[in-house]
C-alpha positions as CSV (number, residue, x, y, z in Angstrom):
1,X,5.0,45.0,3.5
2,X,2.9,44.6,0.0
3,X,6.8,44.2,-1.4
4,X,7.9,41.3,1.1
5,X,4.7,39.6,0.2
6,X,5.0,39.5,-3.3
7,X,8.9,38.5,-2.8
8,X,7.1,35.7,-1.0
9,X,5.3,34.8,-3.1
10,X,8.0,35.0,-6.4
11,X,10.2,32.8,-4.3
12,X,7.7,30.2,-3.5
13,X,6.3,30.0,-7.5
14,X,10.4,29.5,-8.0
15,X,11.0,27.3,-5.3
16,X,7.6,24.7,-7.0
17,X,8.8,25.0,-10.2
18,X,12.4,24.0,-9.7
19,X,10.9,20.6,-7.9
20,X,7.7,20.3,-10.5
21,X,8.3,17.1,-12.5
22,X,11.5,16.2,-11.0
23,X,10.9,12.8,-9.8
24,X,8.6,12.1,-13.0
25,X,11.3,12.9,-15.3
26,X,14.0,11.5,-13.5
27,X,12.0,8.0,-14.0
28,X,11.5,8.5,-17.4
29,X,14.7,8.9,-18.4
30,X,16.1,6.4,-16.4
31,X,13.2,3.8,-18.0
32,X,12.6,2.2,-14.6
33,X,10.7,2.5,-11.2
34,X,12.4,2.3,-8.3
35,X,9.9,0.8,-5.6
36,X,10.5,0.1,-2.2
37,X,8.8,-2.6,-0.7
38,X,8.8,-5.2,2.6
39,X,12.0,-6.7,3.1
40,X,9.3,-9.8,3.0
41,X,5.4,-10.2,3.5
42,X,3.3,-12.7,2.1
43,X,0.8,-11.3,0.1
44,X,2.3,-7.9,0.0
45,X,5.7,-7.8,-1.3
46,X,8.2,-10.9,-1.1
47,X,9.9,-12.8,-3.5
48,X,8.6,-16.2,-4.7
49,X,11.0,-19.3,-4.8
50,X,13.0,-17.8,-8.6
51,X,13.6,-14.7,-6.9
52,X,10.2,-12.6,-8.6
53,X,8.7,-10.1,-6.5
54,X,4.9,-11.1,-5.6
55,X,2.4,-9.0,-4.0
56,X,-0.6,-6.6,-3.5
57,X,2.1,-3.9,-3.1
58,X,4.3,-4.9,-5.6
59,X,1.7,-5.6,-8.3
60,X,1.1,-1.3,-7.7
61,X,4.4,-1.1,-8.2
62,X,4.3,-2.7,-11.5
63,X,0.9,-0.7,-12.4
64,X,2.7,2.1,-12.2
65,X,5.5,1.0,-14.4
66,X,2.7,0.0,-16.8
67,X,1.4,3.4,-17.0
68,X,4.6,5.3,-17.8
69,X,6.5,2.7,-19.8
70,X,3.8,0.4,-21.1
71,X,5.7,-2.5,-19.5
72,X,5.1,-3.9,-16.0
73,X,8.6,-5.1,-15.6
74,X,10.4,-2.0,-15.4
75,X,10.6,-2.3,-11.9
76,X,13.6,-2.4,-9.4
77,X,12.0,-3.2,-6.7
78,X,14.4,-2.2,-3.0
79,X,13.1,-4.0,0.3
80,X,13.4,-1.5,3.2
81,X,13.0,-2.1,7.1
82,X,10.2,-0.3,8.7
83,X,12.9,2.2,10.2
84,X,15.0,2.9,6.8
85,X,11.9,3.6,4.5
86,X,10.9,7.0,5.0
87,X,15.0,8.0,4.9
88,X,14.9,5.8,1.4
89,X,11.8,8.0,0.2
90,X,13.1,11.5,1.3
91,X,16.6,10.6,0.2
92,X,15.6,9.3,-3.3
93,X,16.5,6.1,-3.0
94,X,13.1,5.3,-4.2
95,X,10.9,6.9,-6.3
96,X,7.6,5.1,-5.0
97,X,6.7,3.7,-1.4
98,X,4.7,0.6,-1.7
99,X,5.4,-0.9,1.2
100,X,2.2,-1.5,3.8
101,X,2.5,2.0,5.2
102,X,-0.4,3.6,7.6
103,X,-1.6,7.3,6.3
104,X,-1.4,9.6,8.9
105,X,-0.4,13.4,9.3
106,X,2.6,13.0,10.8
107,X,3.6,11.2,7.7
108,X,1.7,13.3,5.0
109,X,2.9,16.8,6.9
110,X,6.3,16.8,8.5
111,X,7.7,13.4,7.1
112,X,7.4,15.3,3.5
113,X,5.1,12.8,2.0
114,X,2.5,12.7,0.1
115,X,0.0,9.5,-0.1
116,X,-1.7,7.8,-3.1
117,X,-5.3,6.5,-2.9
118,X,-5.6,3.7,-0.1
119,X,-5.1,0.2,-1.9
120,X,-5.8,-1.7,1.6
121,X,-8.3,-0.8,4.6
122,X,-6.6,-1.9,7.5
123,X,-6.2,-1.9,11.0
124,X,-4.4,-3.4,13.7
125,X,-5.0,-6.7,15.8
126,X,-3.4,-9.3,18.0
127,X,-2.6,-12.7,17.2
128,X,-2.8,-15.6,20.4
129,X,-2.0,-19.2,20.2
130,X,-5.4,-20.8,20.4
131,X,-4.2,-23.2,23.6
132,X,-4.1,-19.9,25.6
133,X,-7.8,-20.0,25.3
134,X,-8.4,-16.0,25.4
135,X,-10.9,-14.9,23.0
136,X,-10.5,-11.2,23.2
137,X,-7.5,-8.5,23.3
138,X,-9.6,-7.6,26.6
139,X,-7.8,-10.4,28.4
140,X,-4.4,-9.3,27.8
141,X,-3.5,-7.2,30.7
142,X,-0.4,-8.3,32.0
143,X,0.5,-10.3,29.0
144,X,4.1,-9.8,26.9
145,X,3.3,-8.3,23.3
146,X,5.4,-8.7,20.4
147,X,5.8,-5.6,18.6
148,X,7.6,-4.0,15.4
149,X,10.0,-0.8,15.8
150,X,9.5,2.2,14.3
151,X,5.7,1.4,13.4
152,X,2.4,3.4,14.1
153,X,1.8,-0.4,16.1
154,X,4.1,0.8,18.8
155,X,1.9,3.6,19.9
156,X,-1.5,2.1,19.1
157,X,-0.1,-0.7,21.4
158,X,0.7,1.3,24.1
159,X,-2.6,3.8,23.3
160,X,-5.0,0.6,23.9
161,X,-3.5,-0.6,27.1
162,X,-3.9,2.6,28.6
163,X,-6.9,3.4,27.2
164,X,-8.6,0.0,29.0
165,X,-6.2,0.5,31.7
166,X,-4.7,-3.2,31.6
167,X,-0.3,-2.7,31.5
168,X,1.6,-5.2,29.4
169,X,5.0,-5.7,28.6
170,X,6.6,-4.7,25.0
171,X,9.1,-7.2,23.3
172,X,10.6,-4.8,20.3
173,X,12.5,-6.3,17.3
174,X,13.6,-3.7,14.8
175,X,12.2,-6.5,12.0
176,X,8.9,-8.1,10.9
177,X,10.5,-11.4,10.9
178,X,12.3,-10.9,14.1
179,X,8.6,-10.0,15.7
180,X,7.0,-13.1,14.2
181,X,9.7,-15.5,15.1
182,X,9.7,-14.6,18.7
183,X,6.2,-15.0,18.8
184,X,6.4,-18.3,17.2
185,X,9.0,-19.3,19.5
186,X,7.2,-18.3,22.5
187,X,9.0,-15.2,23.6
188,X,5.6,-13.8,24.3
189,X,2.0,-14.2,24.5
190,X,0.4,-12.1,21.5
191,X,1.6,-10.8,18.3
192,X,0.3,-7.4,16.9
193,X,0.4,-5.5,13.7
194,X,-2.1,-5.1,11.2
195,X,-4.7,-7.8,11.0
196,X,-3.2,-8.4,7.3
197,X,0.3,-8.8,8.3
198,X,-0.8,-11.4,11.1
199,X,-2.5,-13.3,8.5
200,X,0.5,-13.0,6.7
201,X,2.7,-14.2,9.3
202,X,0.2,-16.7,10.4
203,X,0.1,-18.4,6.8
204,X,3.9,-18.9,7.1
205,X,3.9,-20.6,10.6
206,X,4.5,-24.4,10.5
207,X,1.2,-25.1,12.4
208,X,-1.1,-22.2,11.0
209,X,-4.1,-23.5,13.0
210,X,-2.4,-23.4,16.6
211,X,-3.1,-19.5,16.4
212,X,-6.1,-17.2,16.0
213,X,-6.1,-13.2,15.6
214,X,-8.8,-12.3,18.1
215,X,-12.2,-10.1,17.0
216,X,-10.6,-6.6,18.5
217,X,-9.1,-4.1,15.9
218,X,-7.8,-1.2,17.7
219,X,-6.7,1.3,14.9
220,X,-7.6,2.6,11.4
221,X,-4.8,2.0,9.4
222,X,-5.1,2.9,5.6
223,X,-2.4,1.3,3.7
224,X,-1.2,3.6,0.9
225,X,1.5,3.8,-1.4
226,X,3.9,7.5,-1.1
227,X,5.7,9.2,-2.8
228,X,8.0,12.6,-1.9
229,X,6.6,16.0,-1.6
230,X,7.1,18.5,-4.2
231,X,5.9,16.4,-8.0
232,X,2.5,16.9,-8.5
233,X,3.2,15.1,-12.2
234,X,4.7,12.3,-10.4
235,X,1.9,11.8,-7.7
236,X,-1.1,12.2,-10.3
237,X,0.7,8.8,-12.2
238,X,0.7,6.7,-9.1
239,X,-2.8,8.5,-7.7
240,X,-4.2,7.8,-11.3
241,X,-2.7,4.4,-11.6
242,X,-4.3,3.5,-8.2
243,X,-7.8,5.1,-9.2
244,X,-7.9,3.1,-12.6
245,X,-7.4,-0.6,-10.8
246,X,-10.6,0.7,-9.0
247,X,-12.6,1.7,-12.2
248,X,-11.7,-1.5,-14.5
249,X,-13.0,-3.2,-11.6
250,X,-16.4,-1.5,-11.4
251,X,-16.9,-1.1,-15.6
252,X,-16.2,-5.0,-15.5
253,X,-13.0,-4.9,-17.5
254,X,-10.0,-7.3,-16.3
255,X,-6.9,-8.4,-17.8
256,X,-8.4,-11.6,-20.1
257,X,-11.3,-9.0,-21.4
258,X,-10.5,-5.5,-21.5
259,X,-9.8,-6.1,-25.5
260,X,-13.1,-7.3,-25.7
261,X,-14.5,-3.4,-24.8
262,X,-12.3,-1.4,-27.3
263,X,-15.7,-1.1,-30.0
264,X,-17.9,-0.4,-26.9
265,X,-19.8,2.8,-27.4
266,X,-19.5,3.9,-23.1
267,X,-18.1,7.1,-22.5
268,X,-16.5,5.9,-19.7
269,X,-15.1,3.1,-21.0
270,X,-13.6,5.4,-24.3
271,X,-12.2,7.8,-22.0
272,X,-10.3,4.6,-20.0
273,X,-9.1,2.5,-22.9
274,X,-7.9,6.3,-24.7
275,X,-10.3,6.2,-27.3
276,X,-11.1,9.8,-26.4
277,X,-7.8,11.4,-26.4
278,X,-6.8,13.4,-23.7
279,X,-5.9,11.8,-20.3
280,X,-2.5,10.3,-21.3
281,X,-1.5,14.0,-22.8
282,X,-2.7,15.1,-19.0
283,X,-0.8,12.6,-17.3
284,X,2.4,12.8,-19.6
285,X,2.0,9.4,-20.9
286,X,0.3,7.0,-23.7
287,X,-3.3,7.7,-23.7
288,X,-2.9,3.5,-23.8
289,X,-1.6,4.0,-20.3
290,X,-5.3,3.0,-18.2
291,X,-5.5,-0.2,-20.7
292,X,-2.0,-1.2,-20.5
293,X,-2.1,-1.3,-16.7
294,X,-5.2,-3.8,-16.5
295,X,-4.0,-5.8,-19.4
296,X,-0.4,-6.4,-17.8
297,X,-1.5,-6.1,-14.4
298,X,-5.2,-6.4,-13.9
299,X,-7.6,-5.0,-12.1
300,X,-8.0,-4.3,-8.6
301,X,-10.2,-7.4,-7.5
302,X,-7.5,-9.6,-9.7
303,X,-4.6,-8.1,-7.8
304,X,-6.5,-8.4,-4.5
305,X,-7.7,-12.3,-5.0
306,X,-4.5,-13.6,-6.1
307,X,-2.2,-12.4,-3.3
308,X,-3.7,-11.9,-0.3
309,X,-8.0,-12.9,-1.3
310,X,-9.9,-16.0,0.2
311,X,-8.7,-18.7,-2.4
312,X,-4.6,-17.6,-0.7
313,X,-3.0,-18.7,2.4
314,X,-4.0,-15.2,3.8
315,X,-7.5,-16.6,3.3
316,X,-8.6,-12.4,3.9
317,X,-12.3,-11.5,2.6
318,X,-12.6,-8.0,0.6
319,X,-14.8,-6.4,3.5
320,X,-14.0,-2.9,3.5
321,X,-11.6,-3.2,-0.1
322,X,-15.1,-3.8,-1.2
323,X,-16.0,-1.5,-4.5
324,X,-18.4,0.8,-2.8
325,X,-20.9,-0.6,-5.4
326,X,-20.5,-3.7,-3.0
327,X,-20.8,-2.0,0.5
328,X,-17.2,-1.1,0.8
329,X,-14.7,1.5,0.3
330,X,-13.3,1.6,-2.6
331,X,-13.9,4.3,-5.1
332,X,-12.6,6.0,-8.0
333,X,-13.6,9.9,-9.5
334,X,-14.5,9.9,-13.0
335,X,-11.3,9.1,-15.3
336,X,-12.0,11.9,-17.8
């Protein structure tokens, strides 16, 4: 028995090391990040009118690139349907998913993934047309509801009816944009995803101010970006990457000052521009790599405020992305 367990245990020391730095590796060589993203969101991933990828989850996807090439444009960034992502991750299509996606075990456990810090607090809503003159998601027994395919939205729907006993009827598009147009068209009284994505949707309508996303959310749905079980190298980049947005944030660095704090005599602040050596050696990278994200990127509030904050057509307040120092929930171990 002592002999099986220690075979056991051989095989699974084998079985890690033949995966450990795979995906890492396979991205440095190649010299680019393969990211996949929204086949279209406002605010999140979508390209701009010259065909450049703008977003909250495709500026991580260029943080990233910033801290393993030192250049924010190695990036080929791969838009996936809700249903094809999770095949594109496992398969290696992708390296990275960035790509408004809800943490969950299912996901994190038998879906073979494993999640980087949350880079949006989230959770899920409906969206009425304001002449319908309901004022809560209470009202909406009976109604139709457009809904997504293949999303943790499907069951929370179906979770909340039950749960206040009210029946409704599901109209299911295997798209975002399918949902949305149907609801803009009238195939159906609400619209629900996350609150986010309705503001996203919303901000695209021709009439933005016919609709309103009632006061209800229904779900927690922390918005991460993933990556593929099995490259603990690979996952401390994009974990690390996430975590130094937060901290540049919080020691007041951004991308139009951070030069401004290479003579400054904080330990913190040495250990994240790489004045004390040793986190790129840990990571496998520049020990420029923290510095180079902000300066090419920024930090997290920049990222935030200039695709989805109040000052965008998503008009969406930090609330919970708050730094914790600012009653929210964003926060970042020590980078050292």
């Amino acid at each position: 028995m002592k002999l099986l367990k220690a075979l056991c245990l051989v095989l699974t020391l084998v079985t890690q090391t033949a995966f450990a730095g795979k995906t890492f590796d396979t991205v440095k060589k190649r010299g680019s990040v393969k990211c996949g993203v929204t086949t279209g969101l406002a605010g999140f991933s979508a390209p701009d009118s010259k065909g450049k990828w703008i977003g909250l989850d495709a500026d991580i996807c260029r943080a990233v690139a910033a801290a393993m090439f030192g250049d924010a444009n190695k990036v080929k960034f791969i838009p996936l349907s809700s249903v094809a992502r999770f095949t594109a991750l496992q398969s290696g299509e992708v390296d990275l998913l960035s790509r408004v996606t809800t943490h969950n075990l299912t996901r994190d456990t038998s879906l073979g993934m494993n999640f980087a810090p949350v880079t949006y607090y989230d959770g899920q809503a409906f969206m009425v047309r304001k002449k319908s003159k309901l004022t809560s998601a209470k009202q909406l027994n009976k109604a139709t509801v457009c809904v997504q395919q293949g999303t943790t939205t499907e069951r929370n729907l179906a979770d909340y009816f039950r749960s206040n006993r009210m029946t409704y009827k599901g109209v299911v598009f295997e798209s975002n944009d399918e949902v949305a147009n149907a609801f803009a068209t009238g195939r159906c009284d609400a619209f629900t995803t996350d609150a986010s994505g309705l503001a996203s949707e919303r901000s695209k309508f021709k009439n933005p101010d016919q609709y309103m996303i009632l006061p209800e959310v229904i779900s927690k749905e922390p918005l991460a970006p993933a990556v593929r079980h099995g490259d603990d190298q690979w996952l401390d980049l994009v974990k690390w990457t996430v975590y130094a947005l937060l901290e540049a944030e919080e020691l007041g660095m951004n991308s139009k000052n951070i030069d401004s704090f290479k003579k400054s005599k904080n330990p913190s602040i040495k250990w994240f521009l790489g004045v004390n050596k040793g986190n790129g050696k840990s990571l496998g990278v520049s020990e420029a790599w923290a510095y180079n994200i902000i300066k090419k990127v920024g930090n997290y509030s920049e990222i935030f405020e200039s695709t989805v904050g109040s000052n965008t057509p998503l008009k969406l307040e930090r609330g919970l992305n708050a730094l914790w120092t600012n009653k929210g929930l964003m926060y970042a171990p020590p980078l050292r």
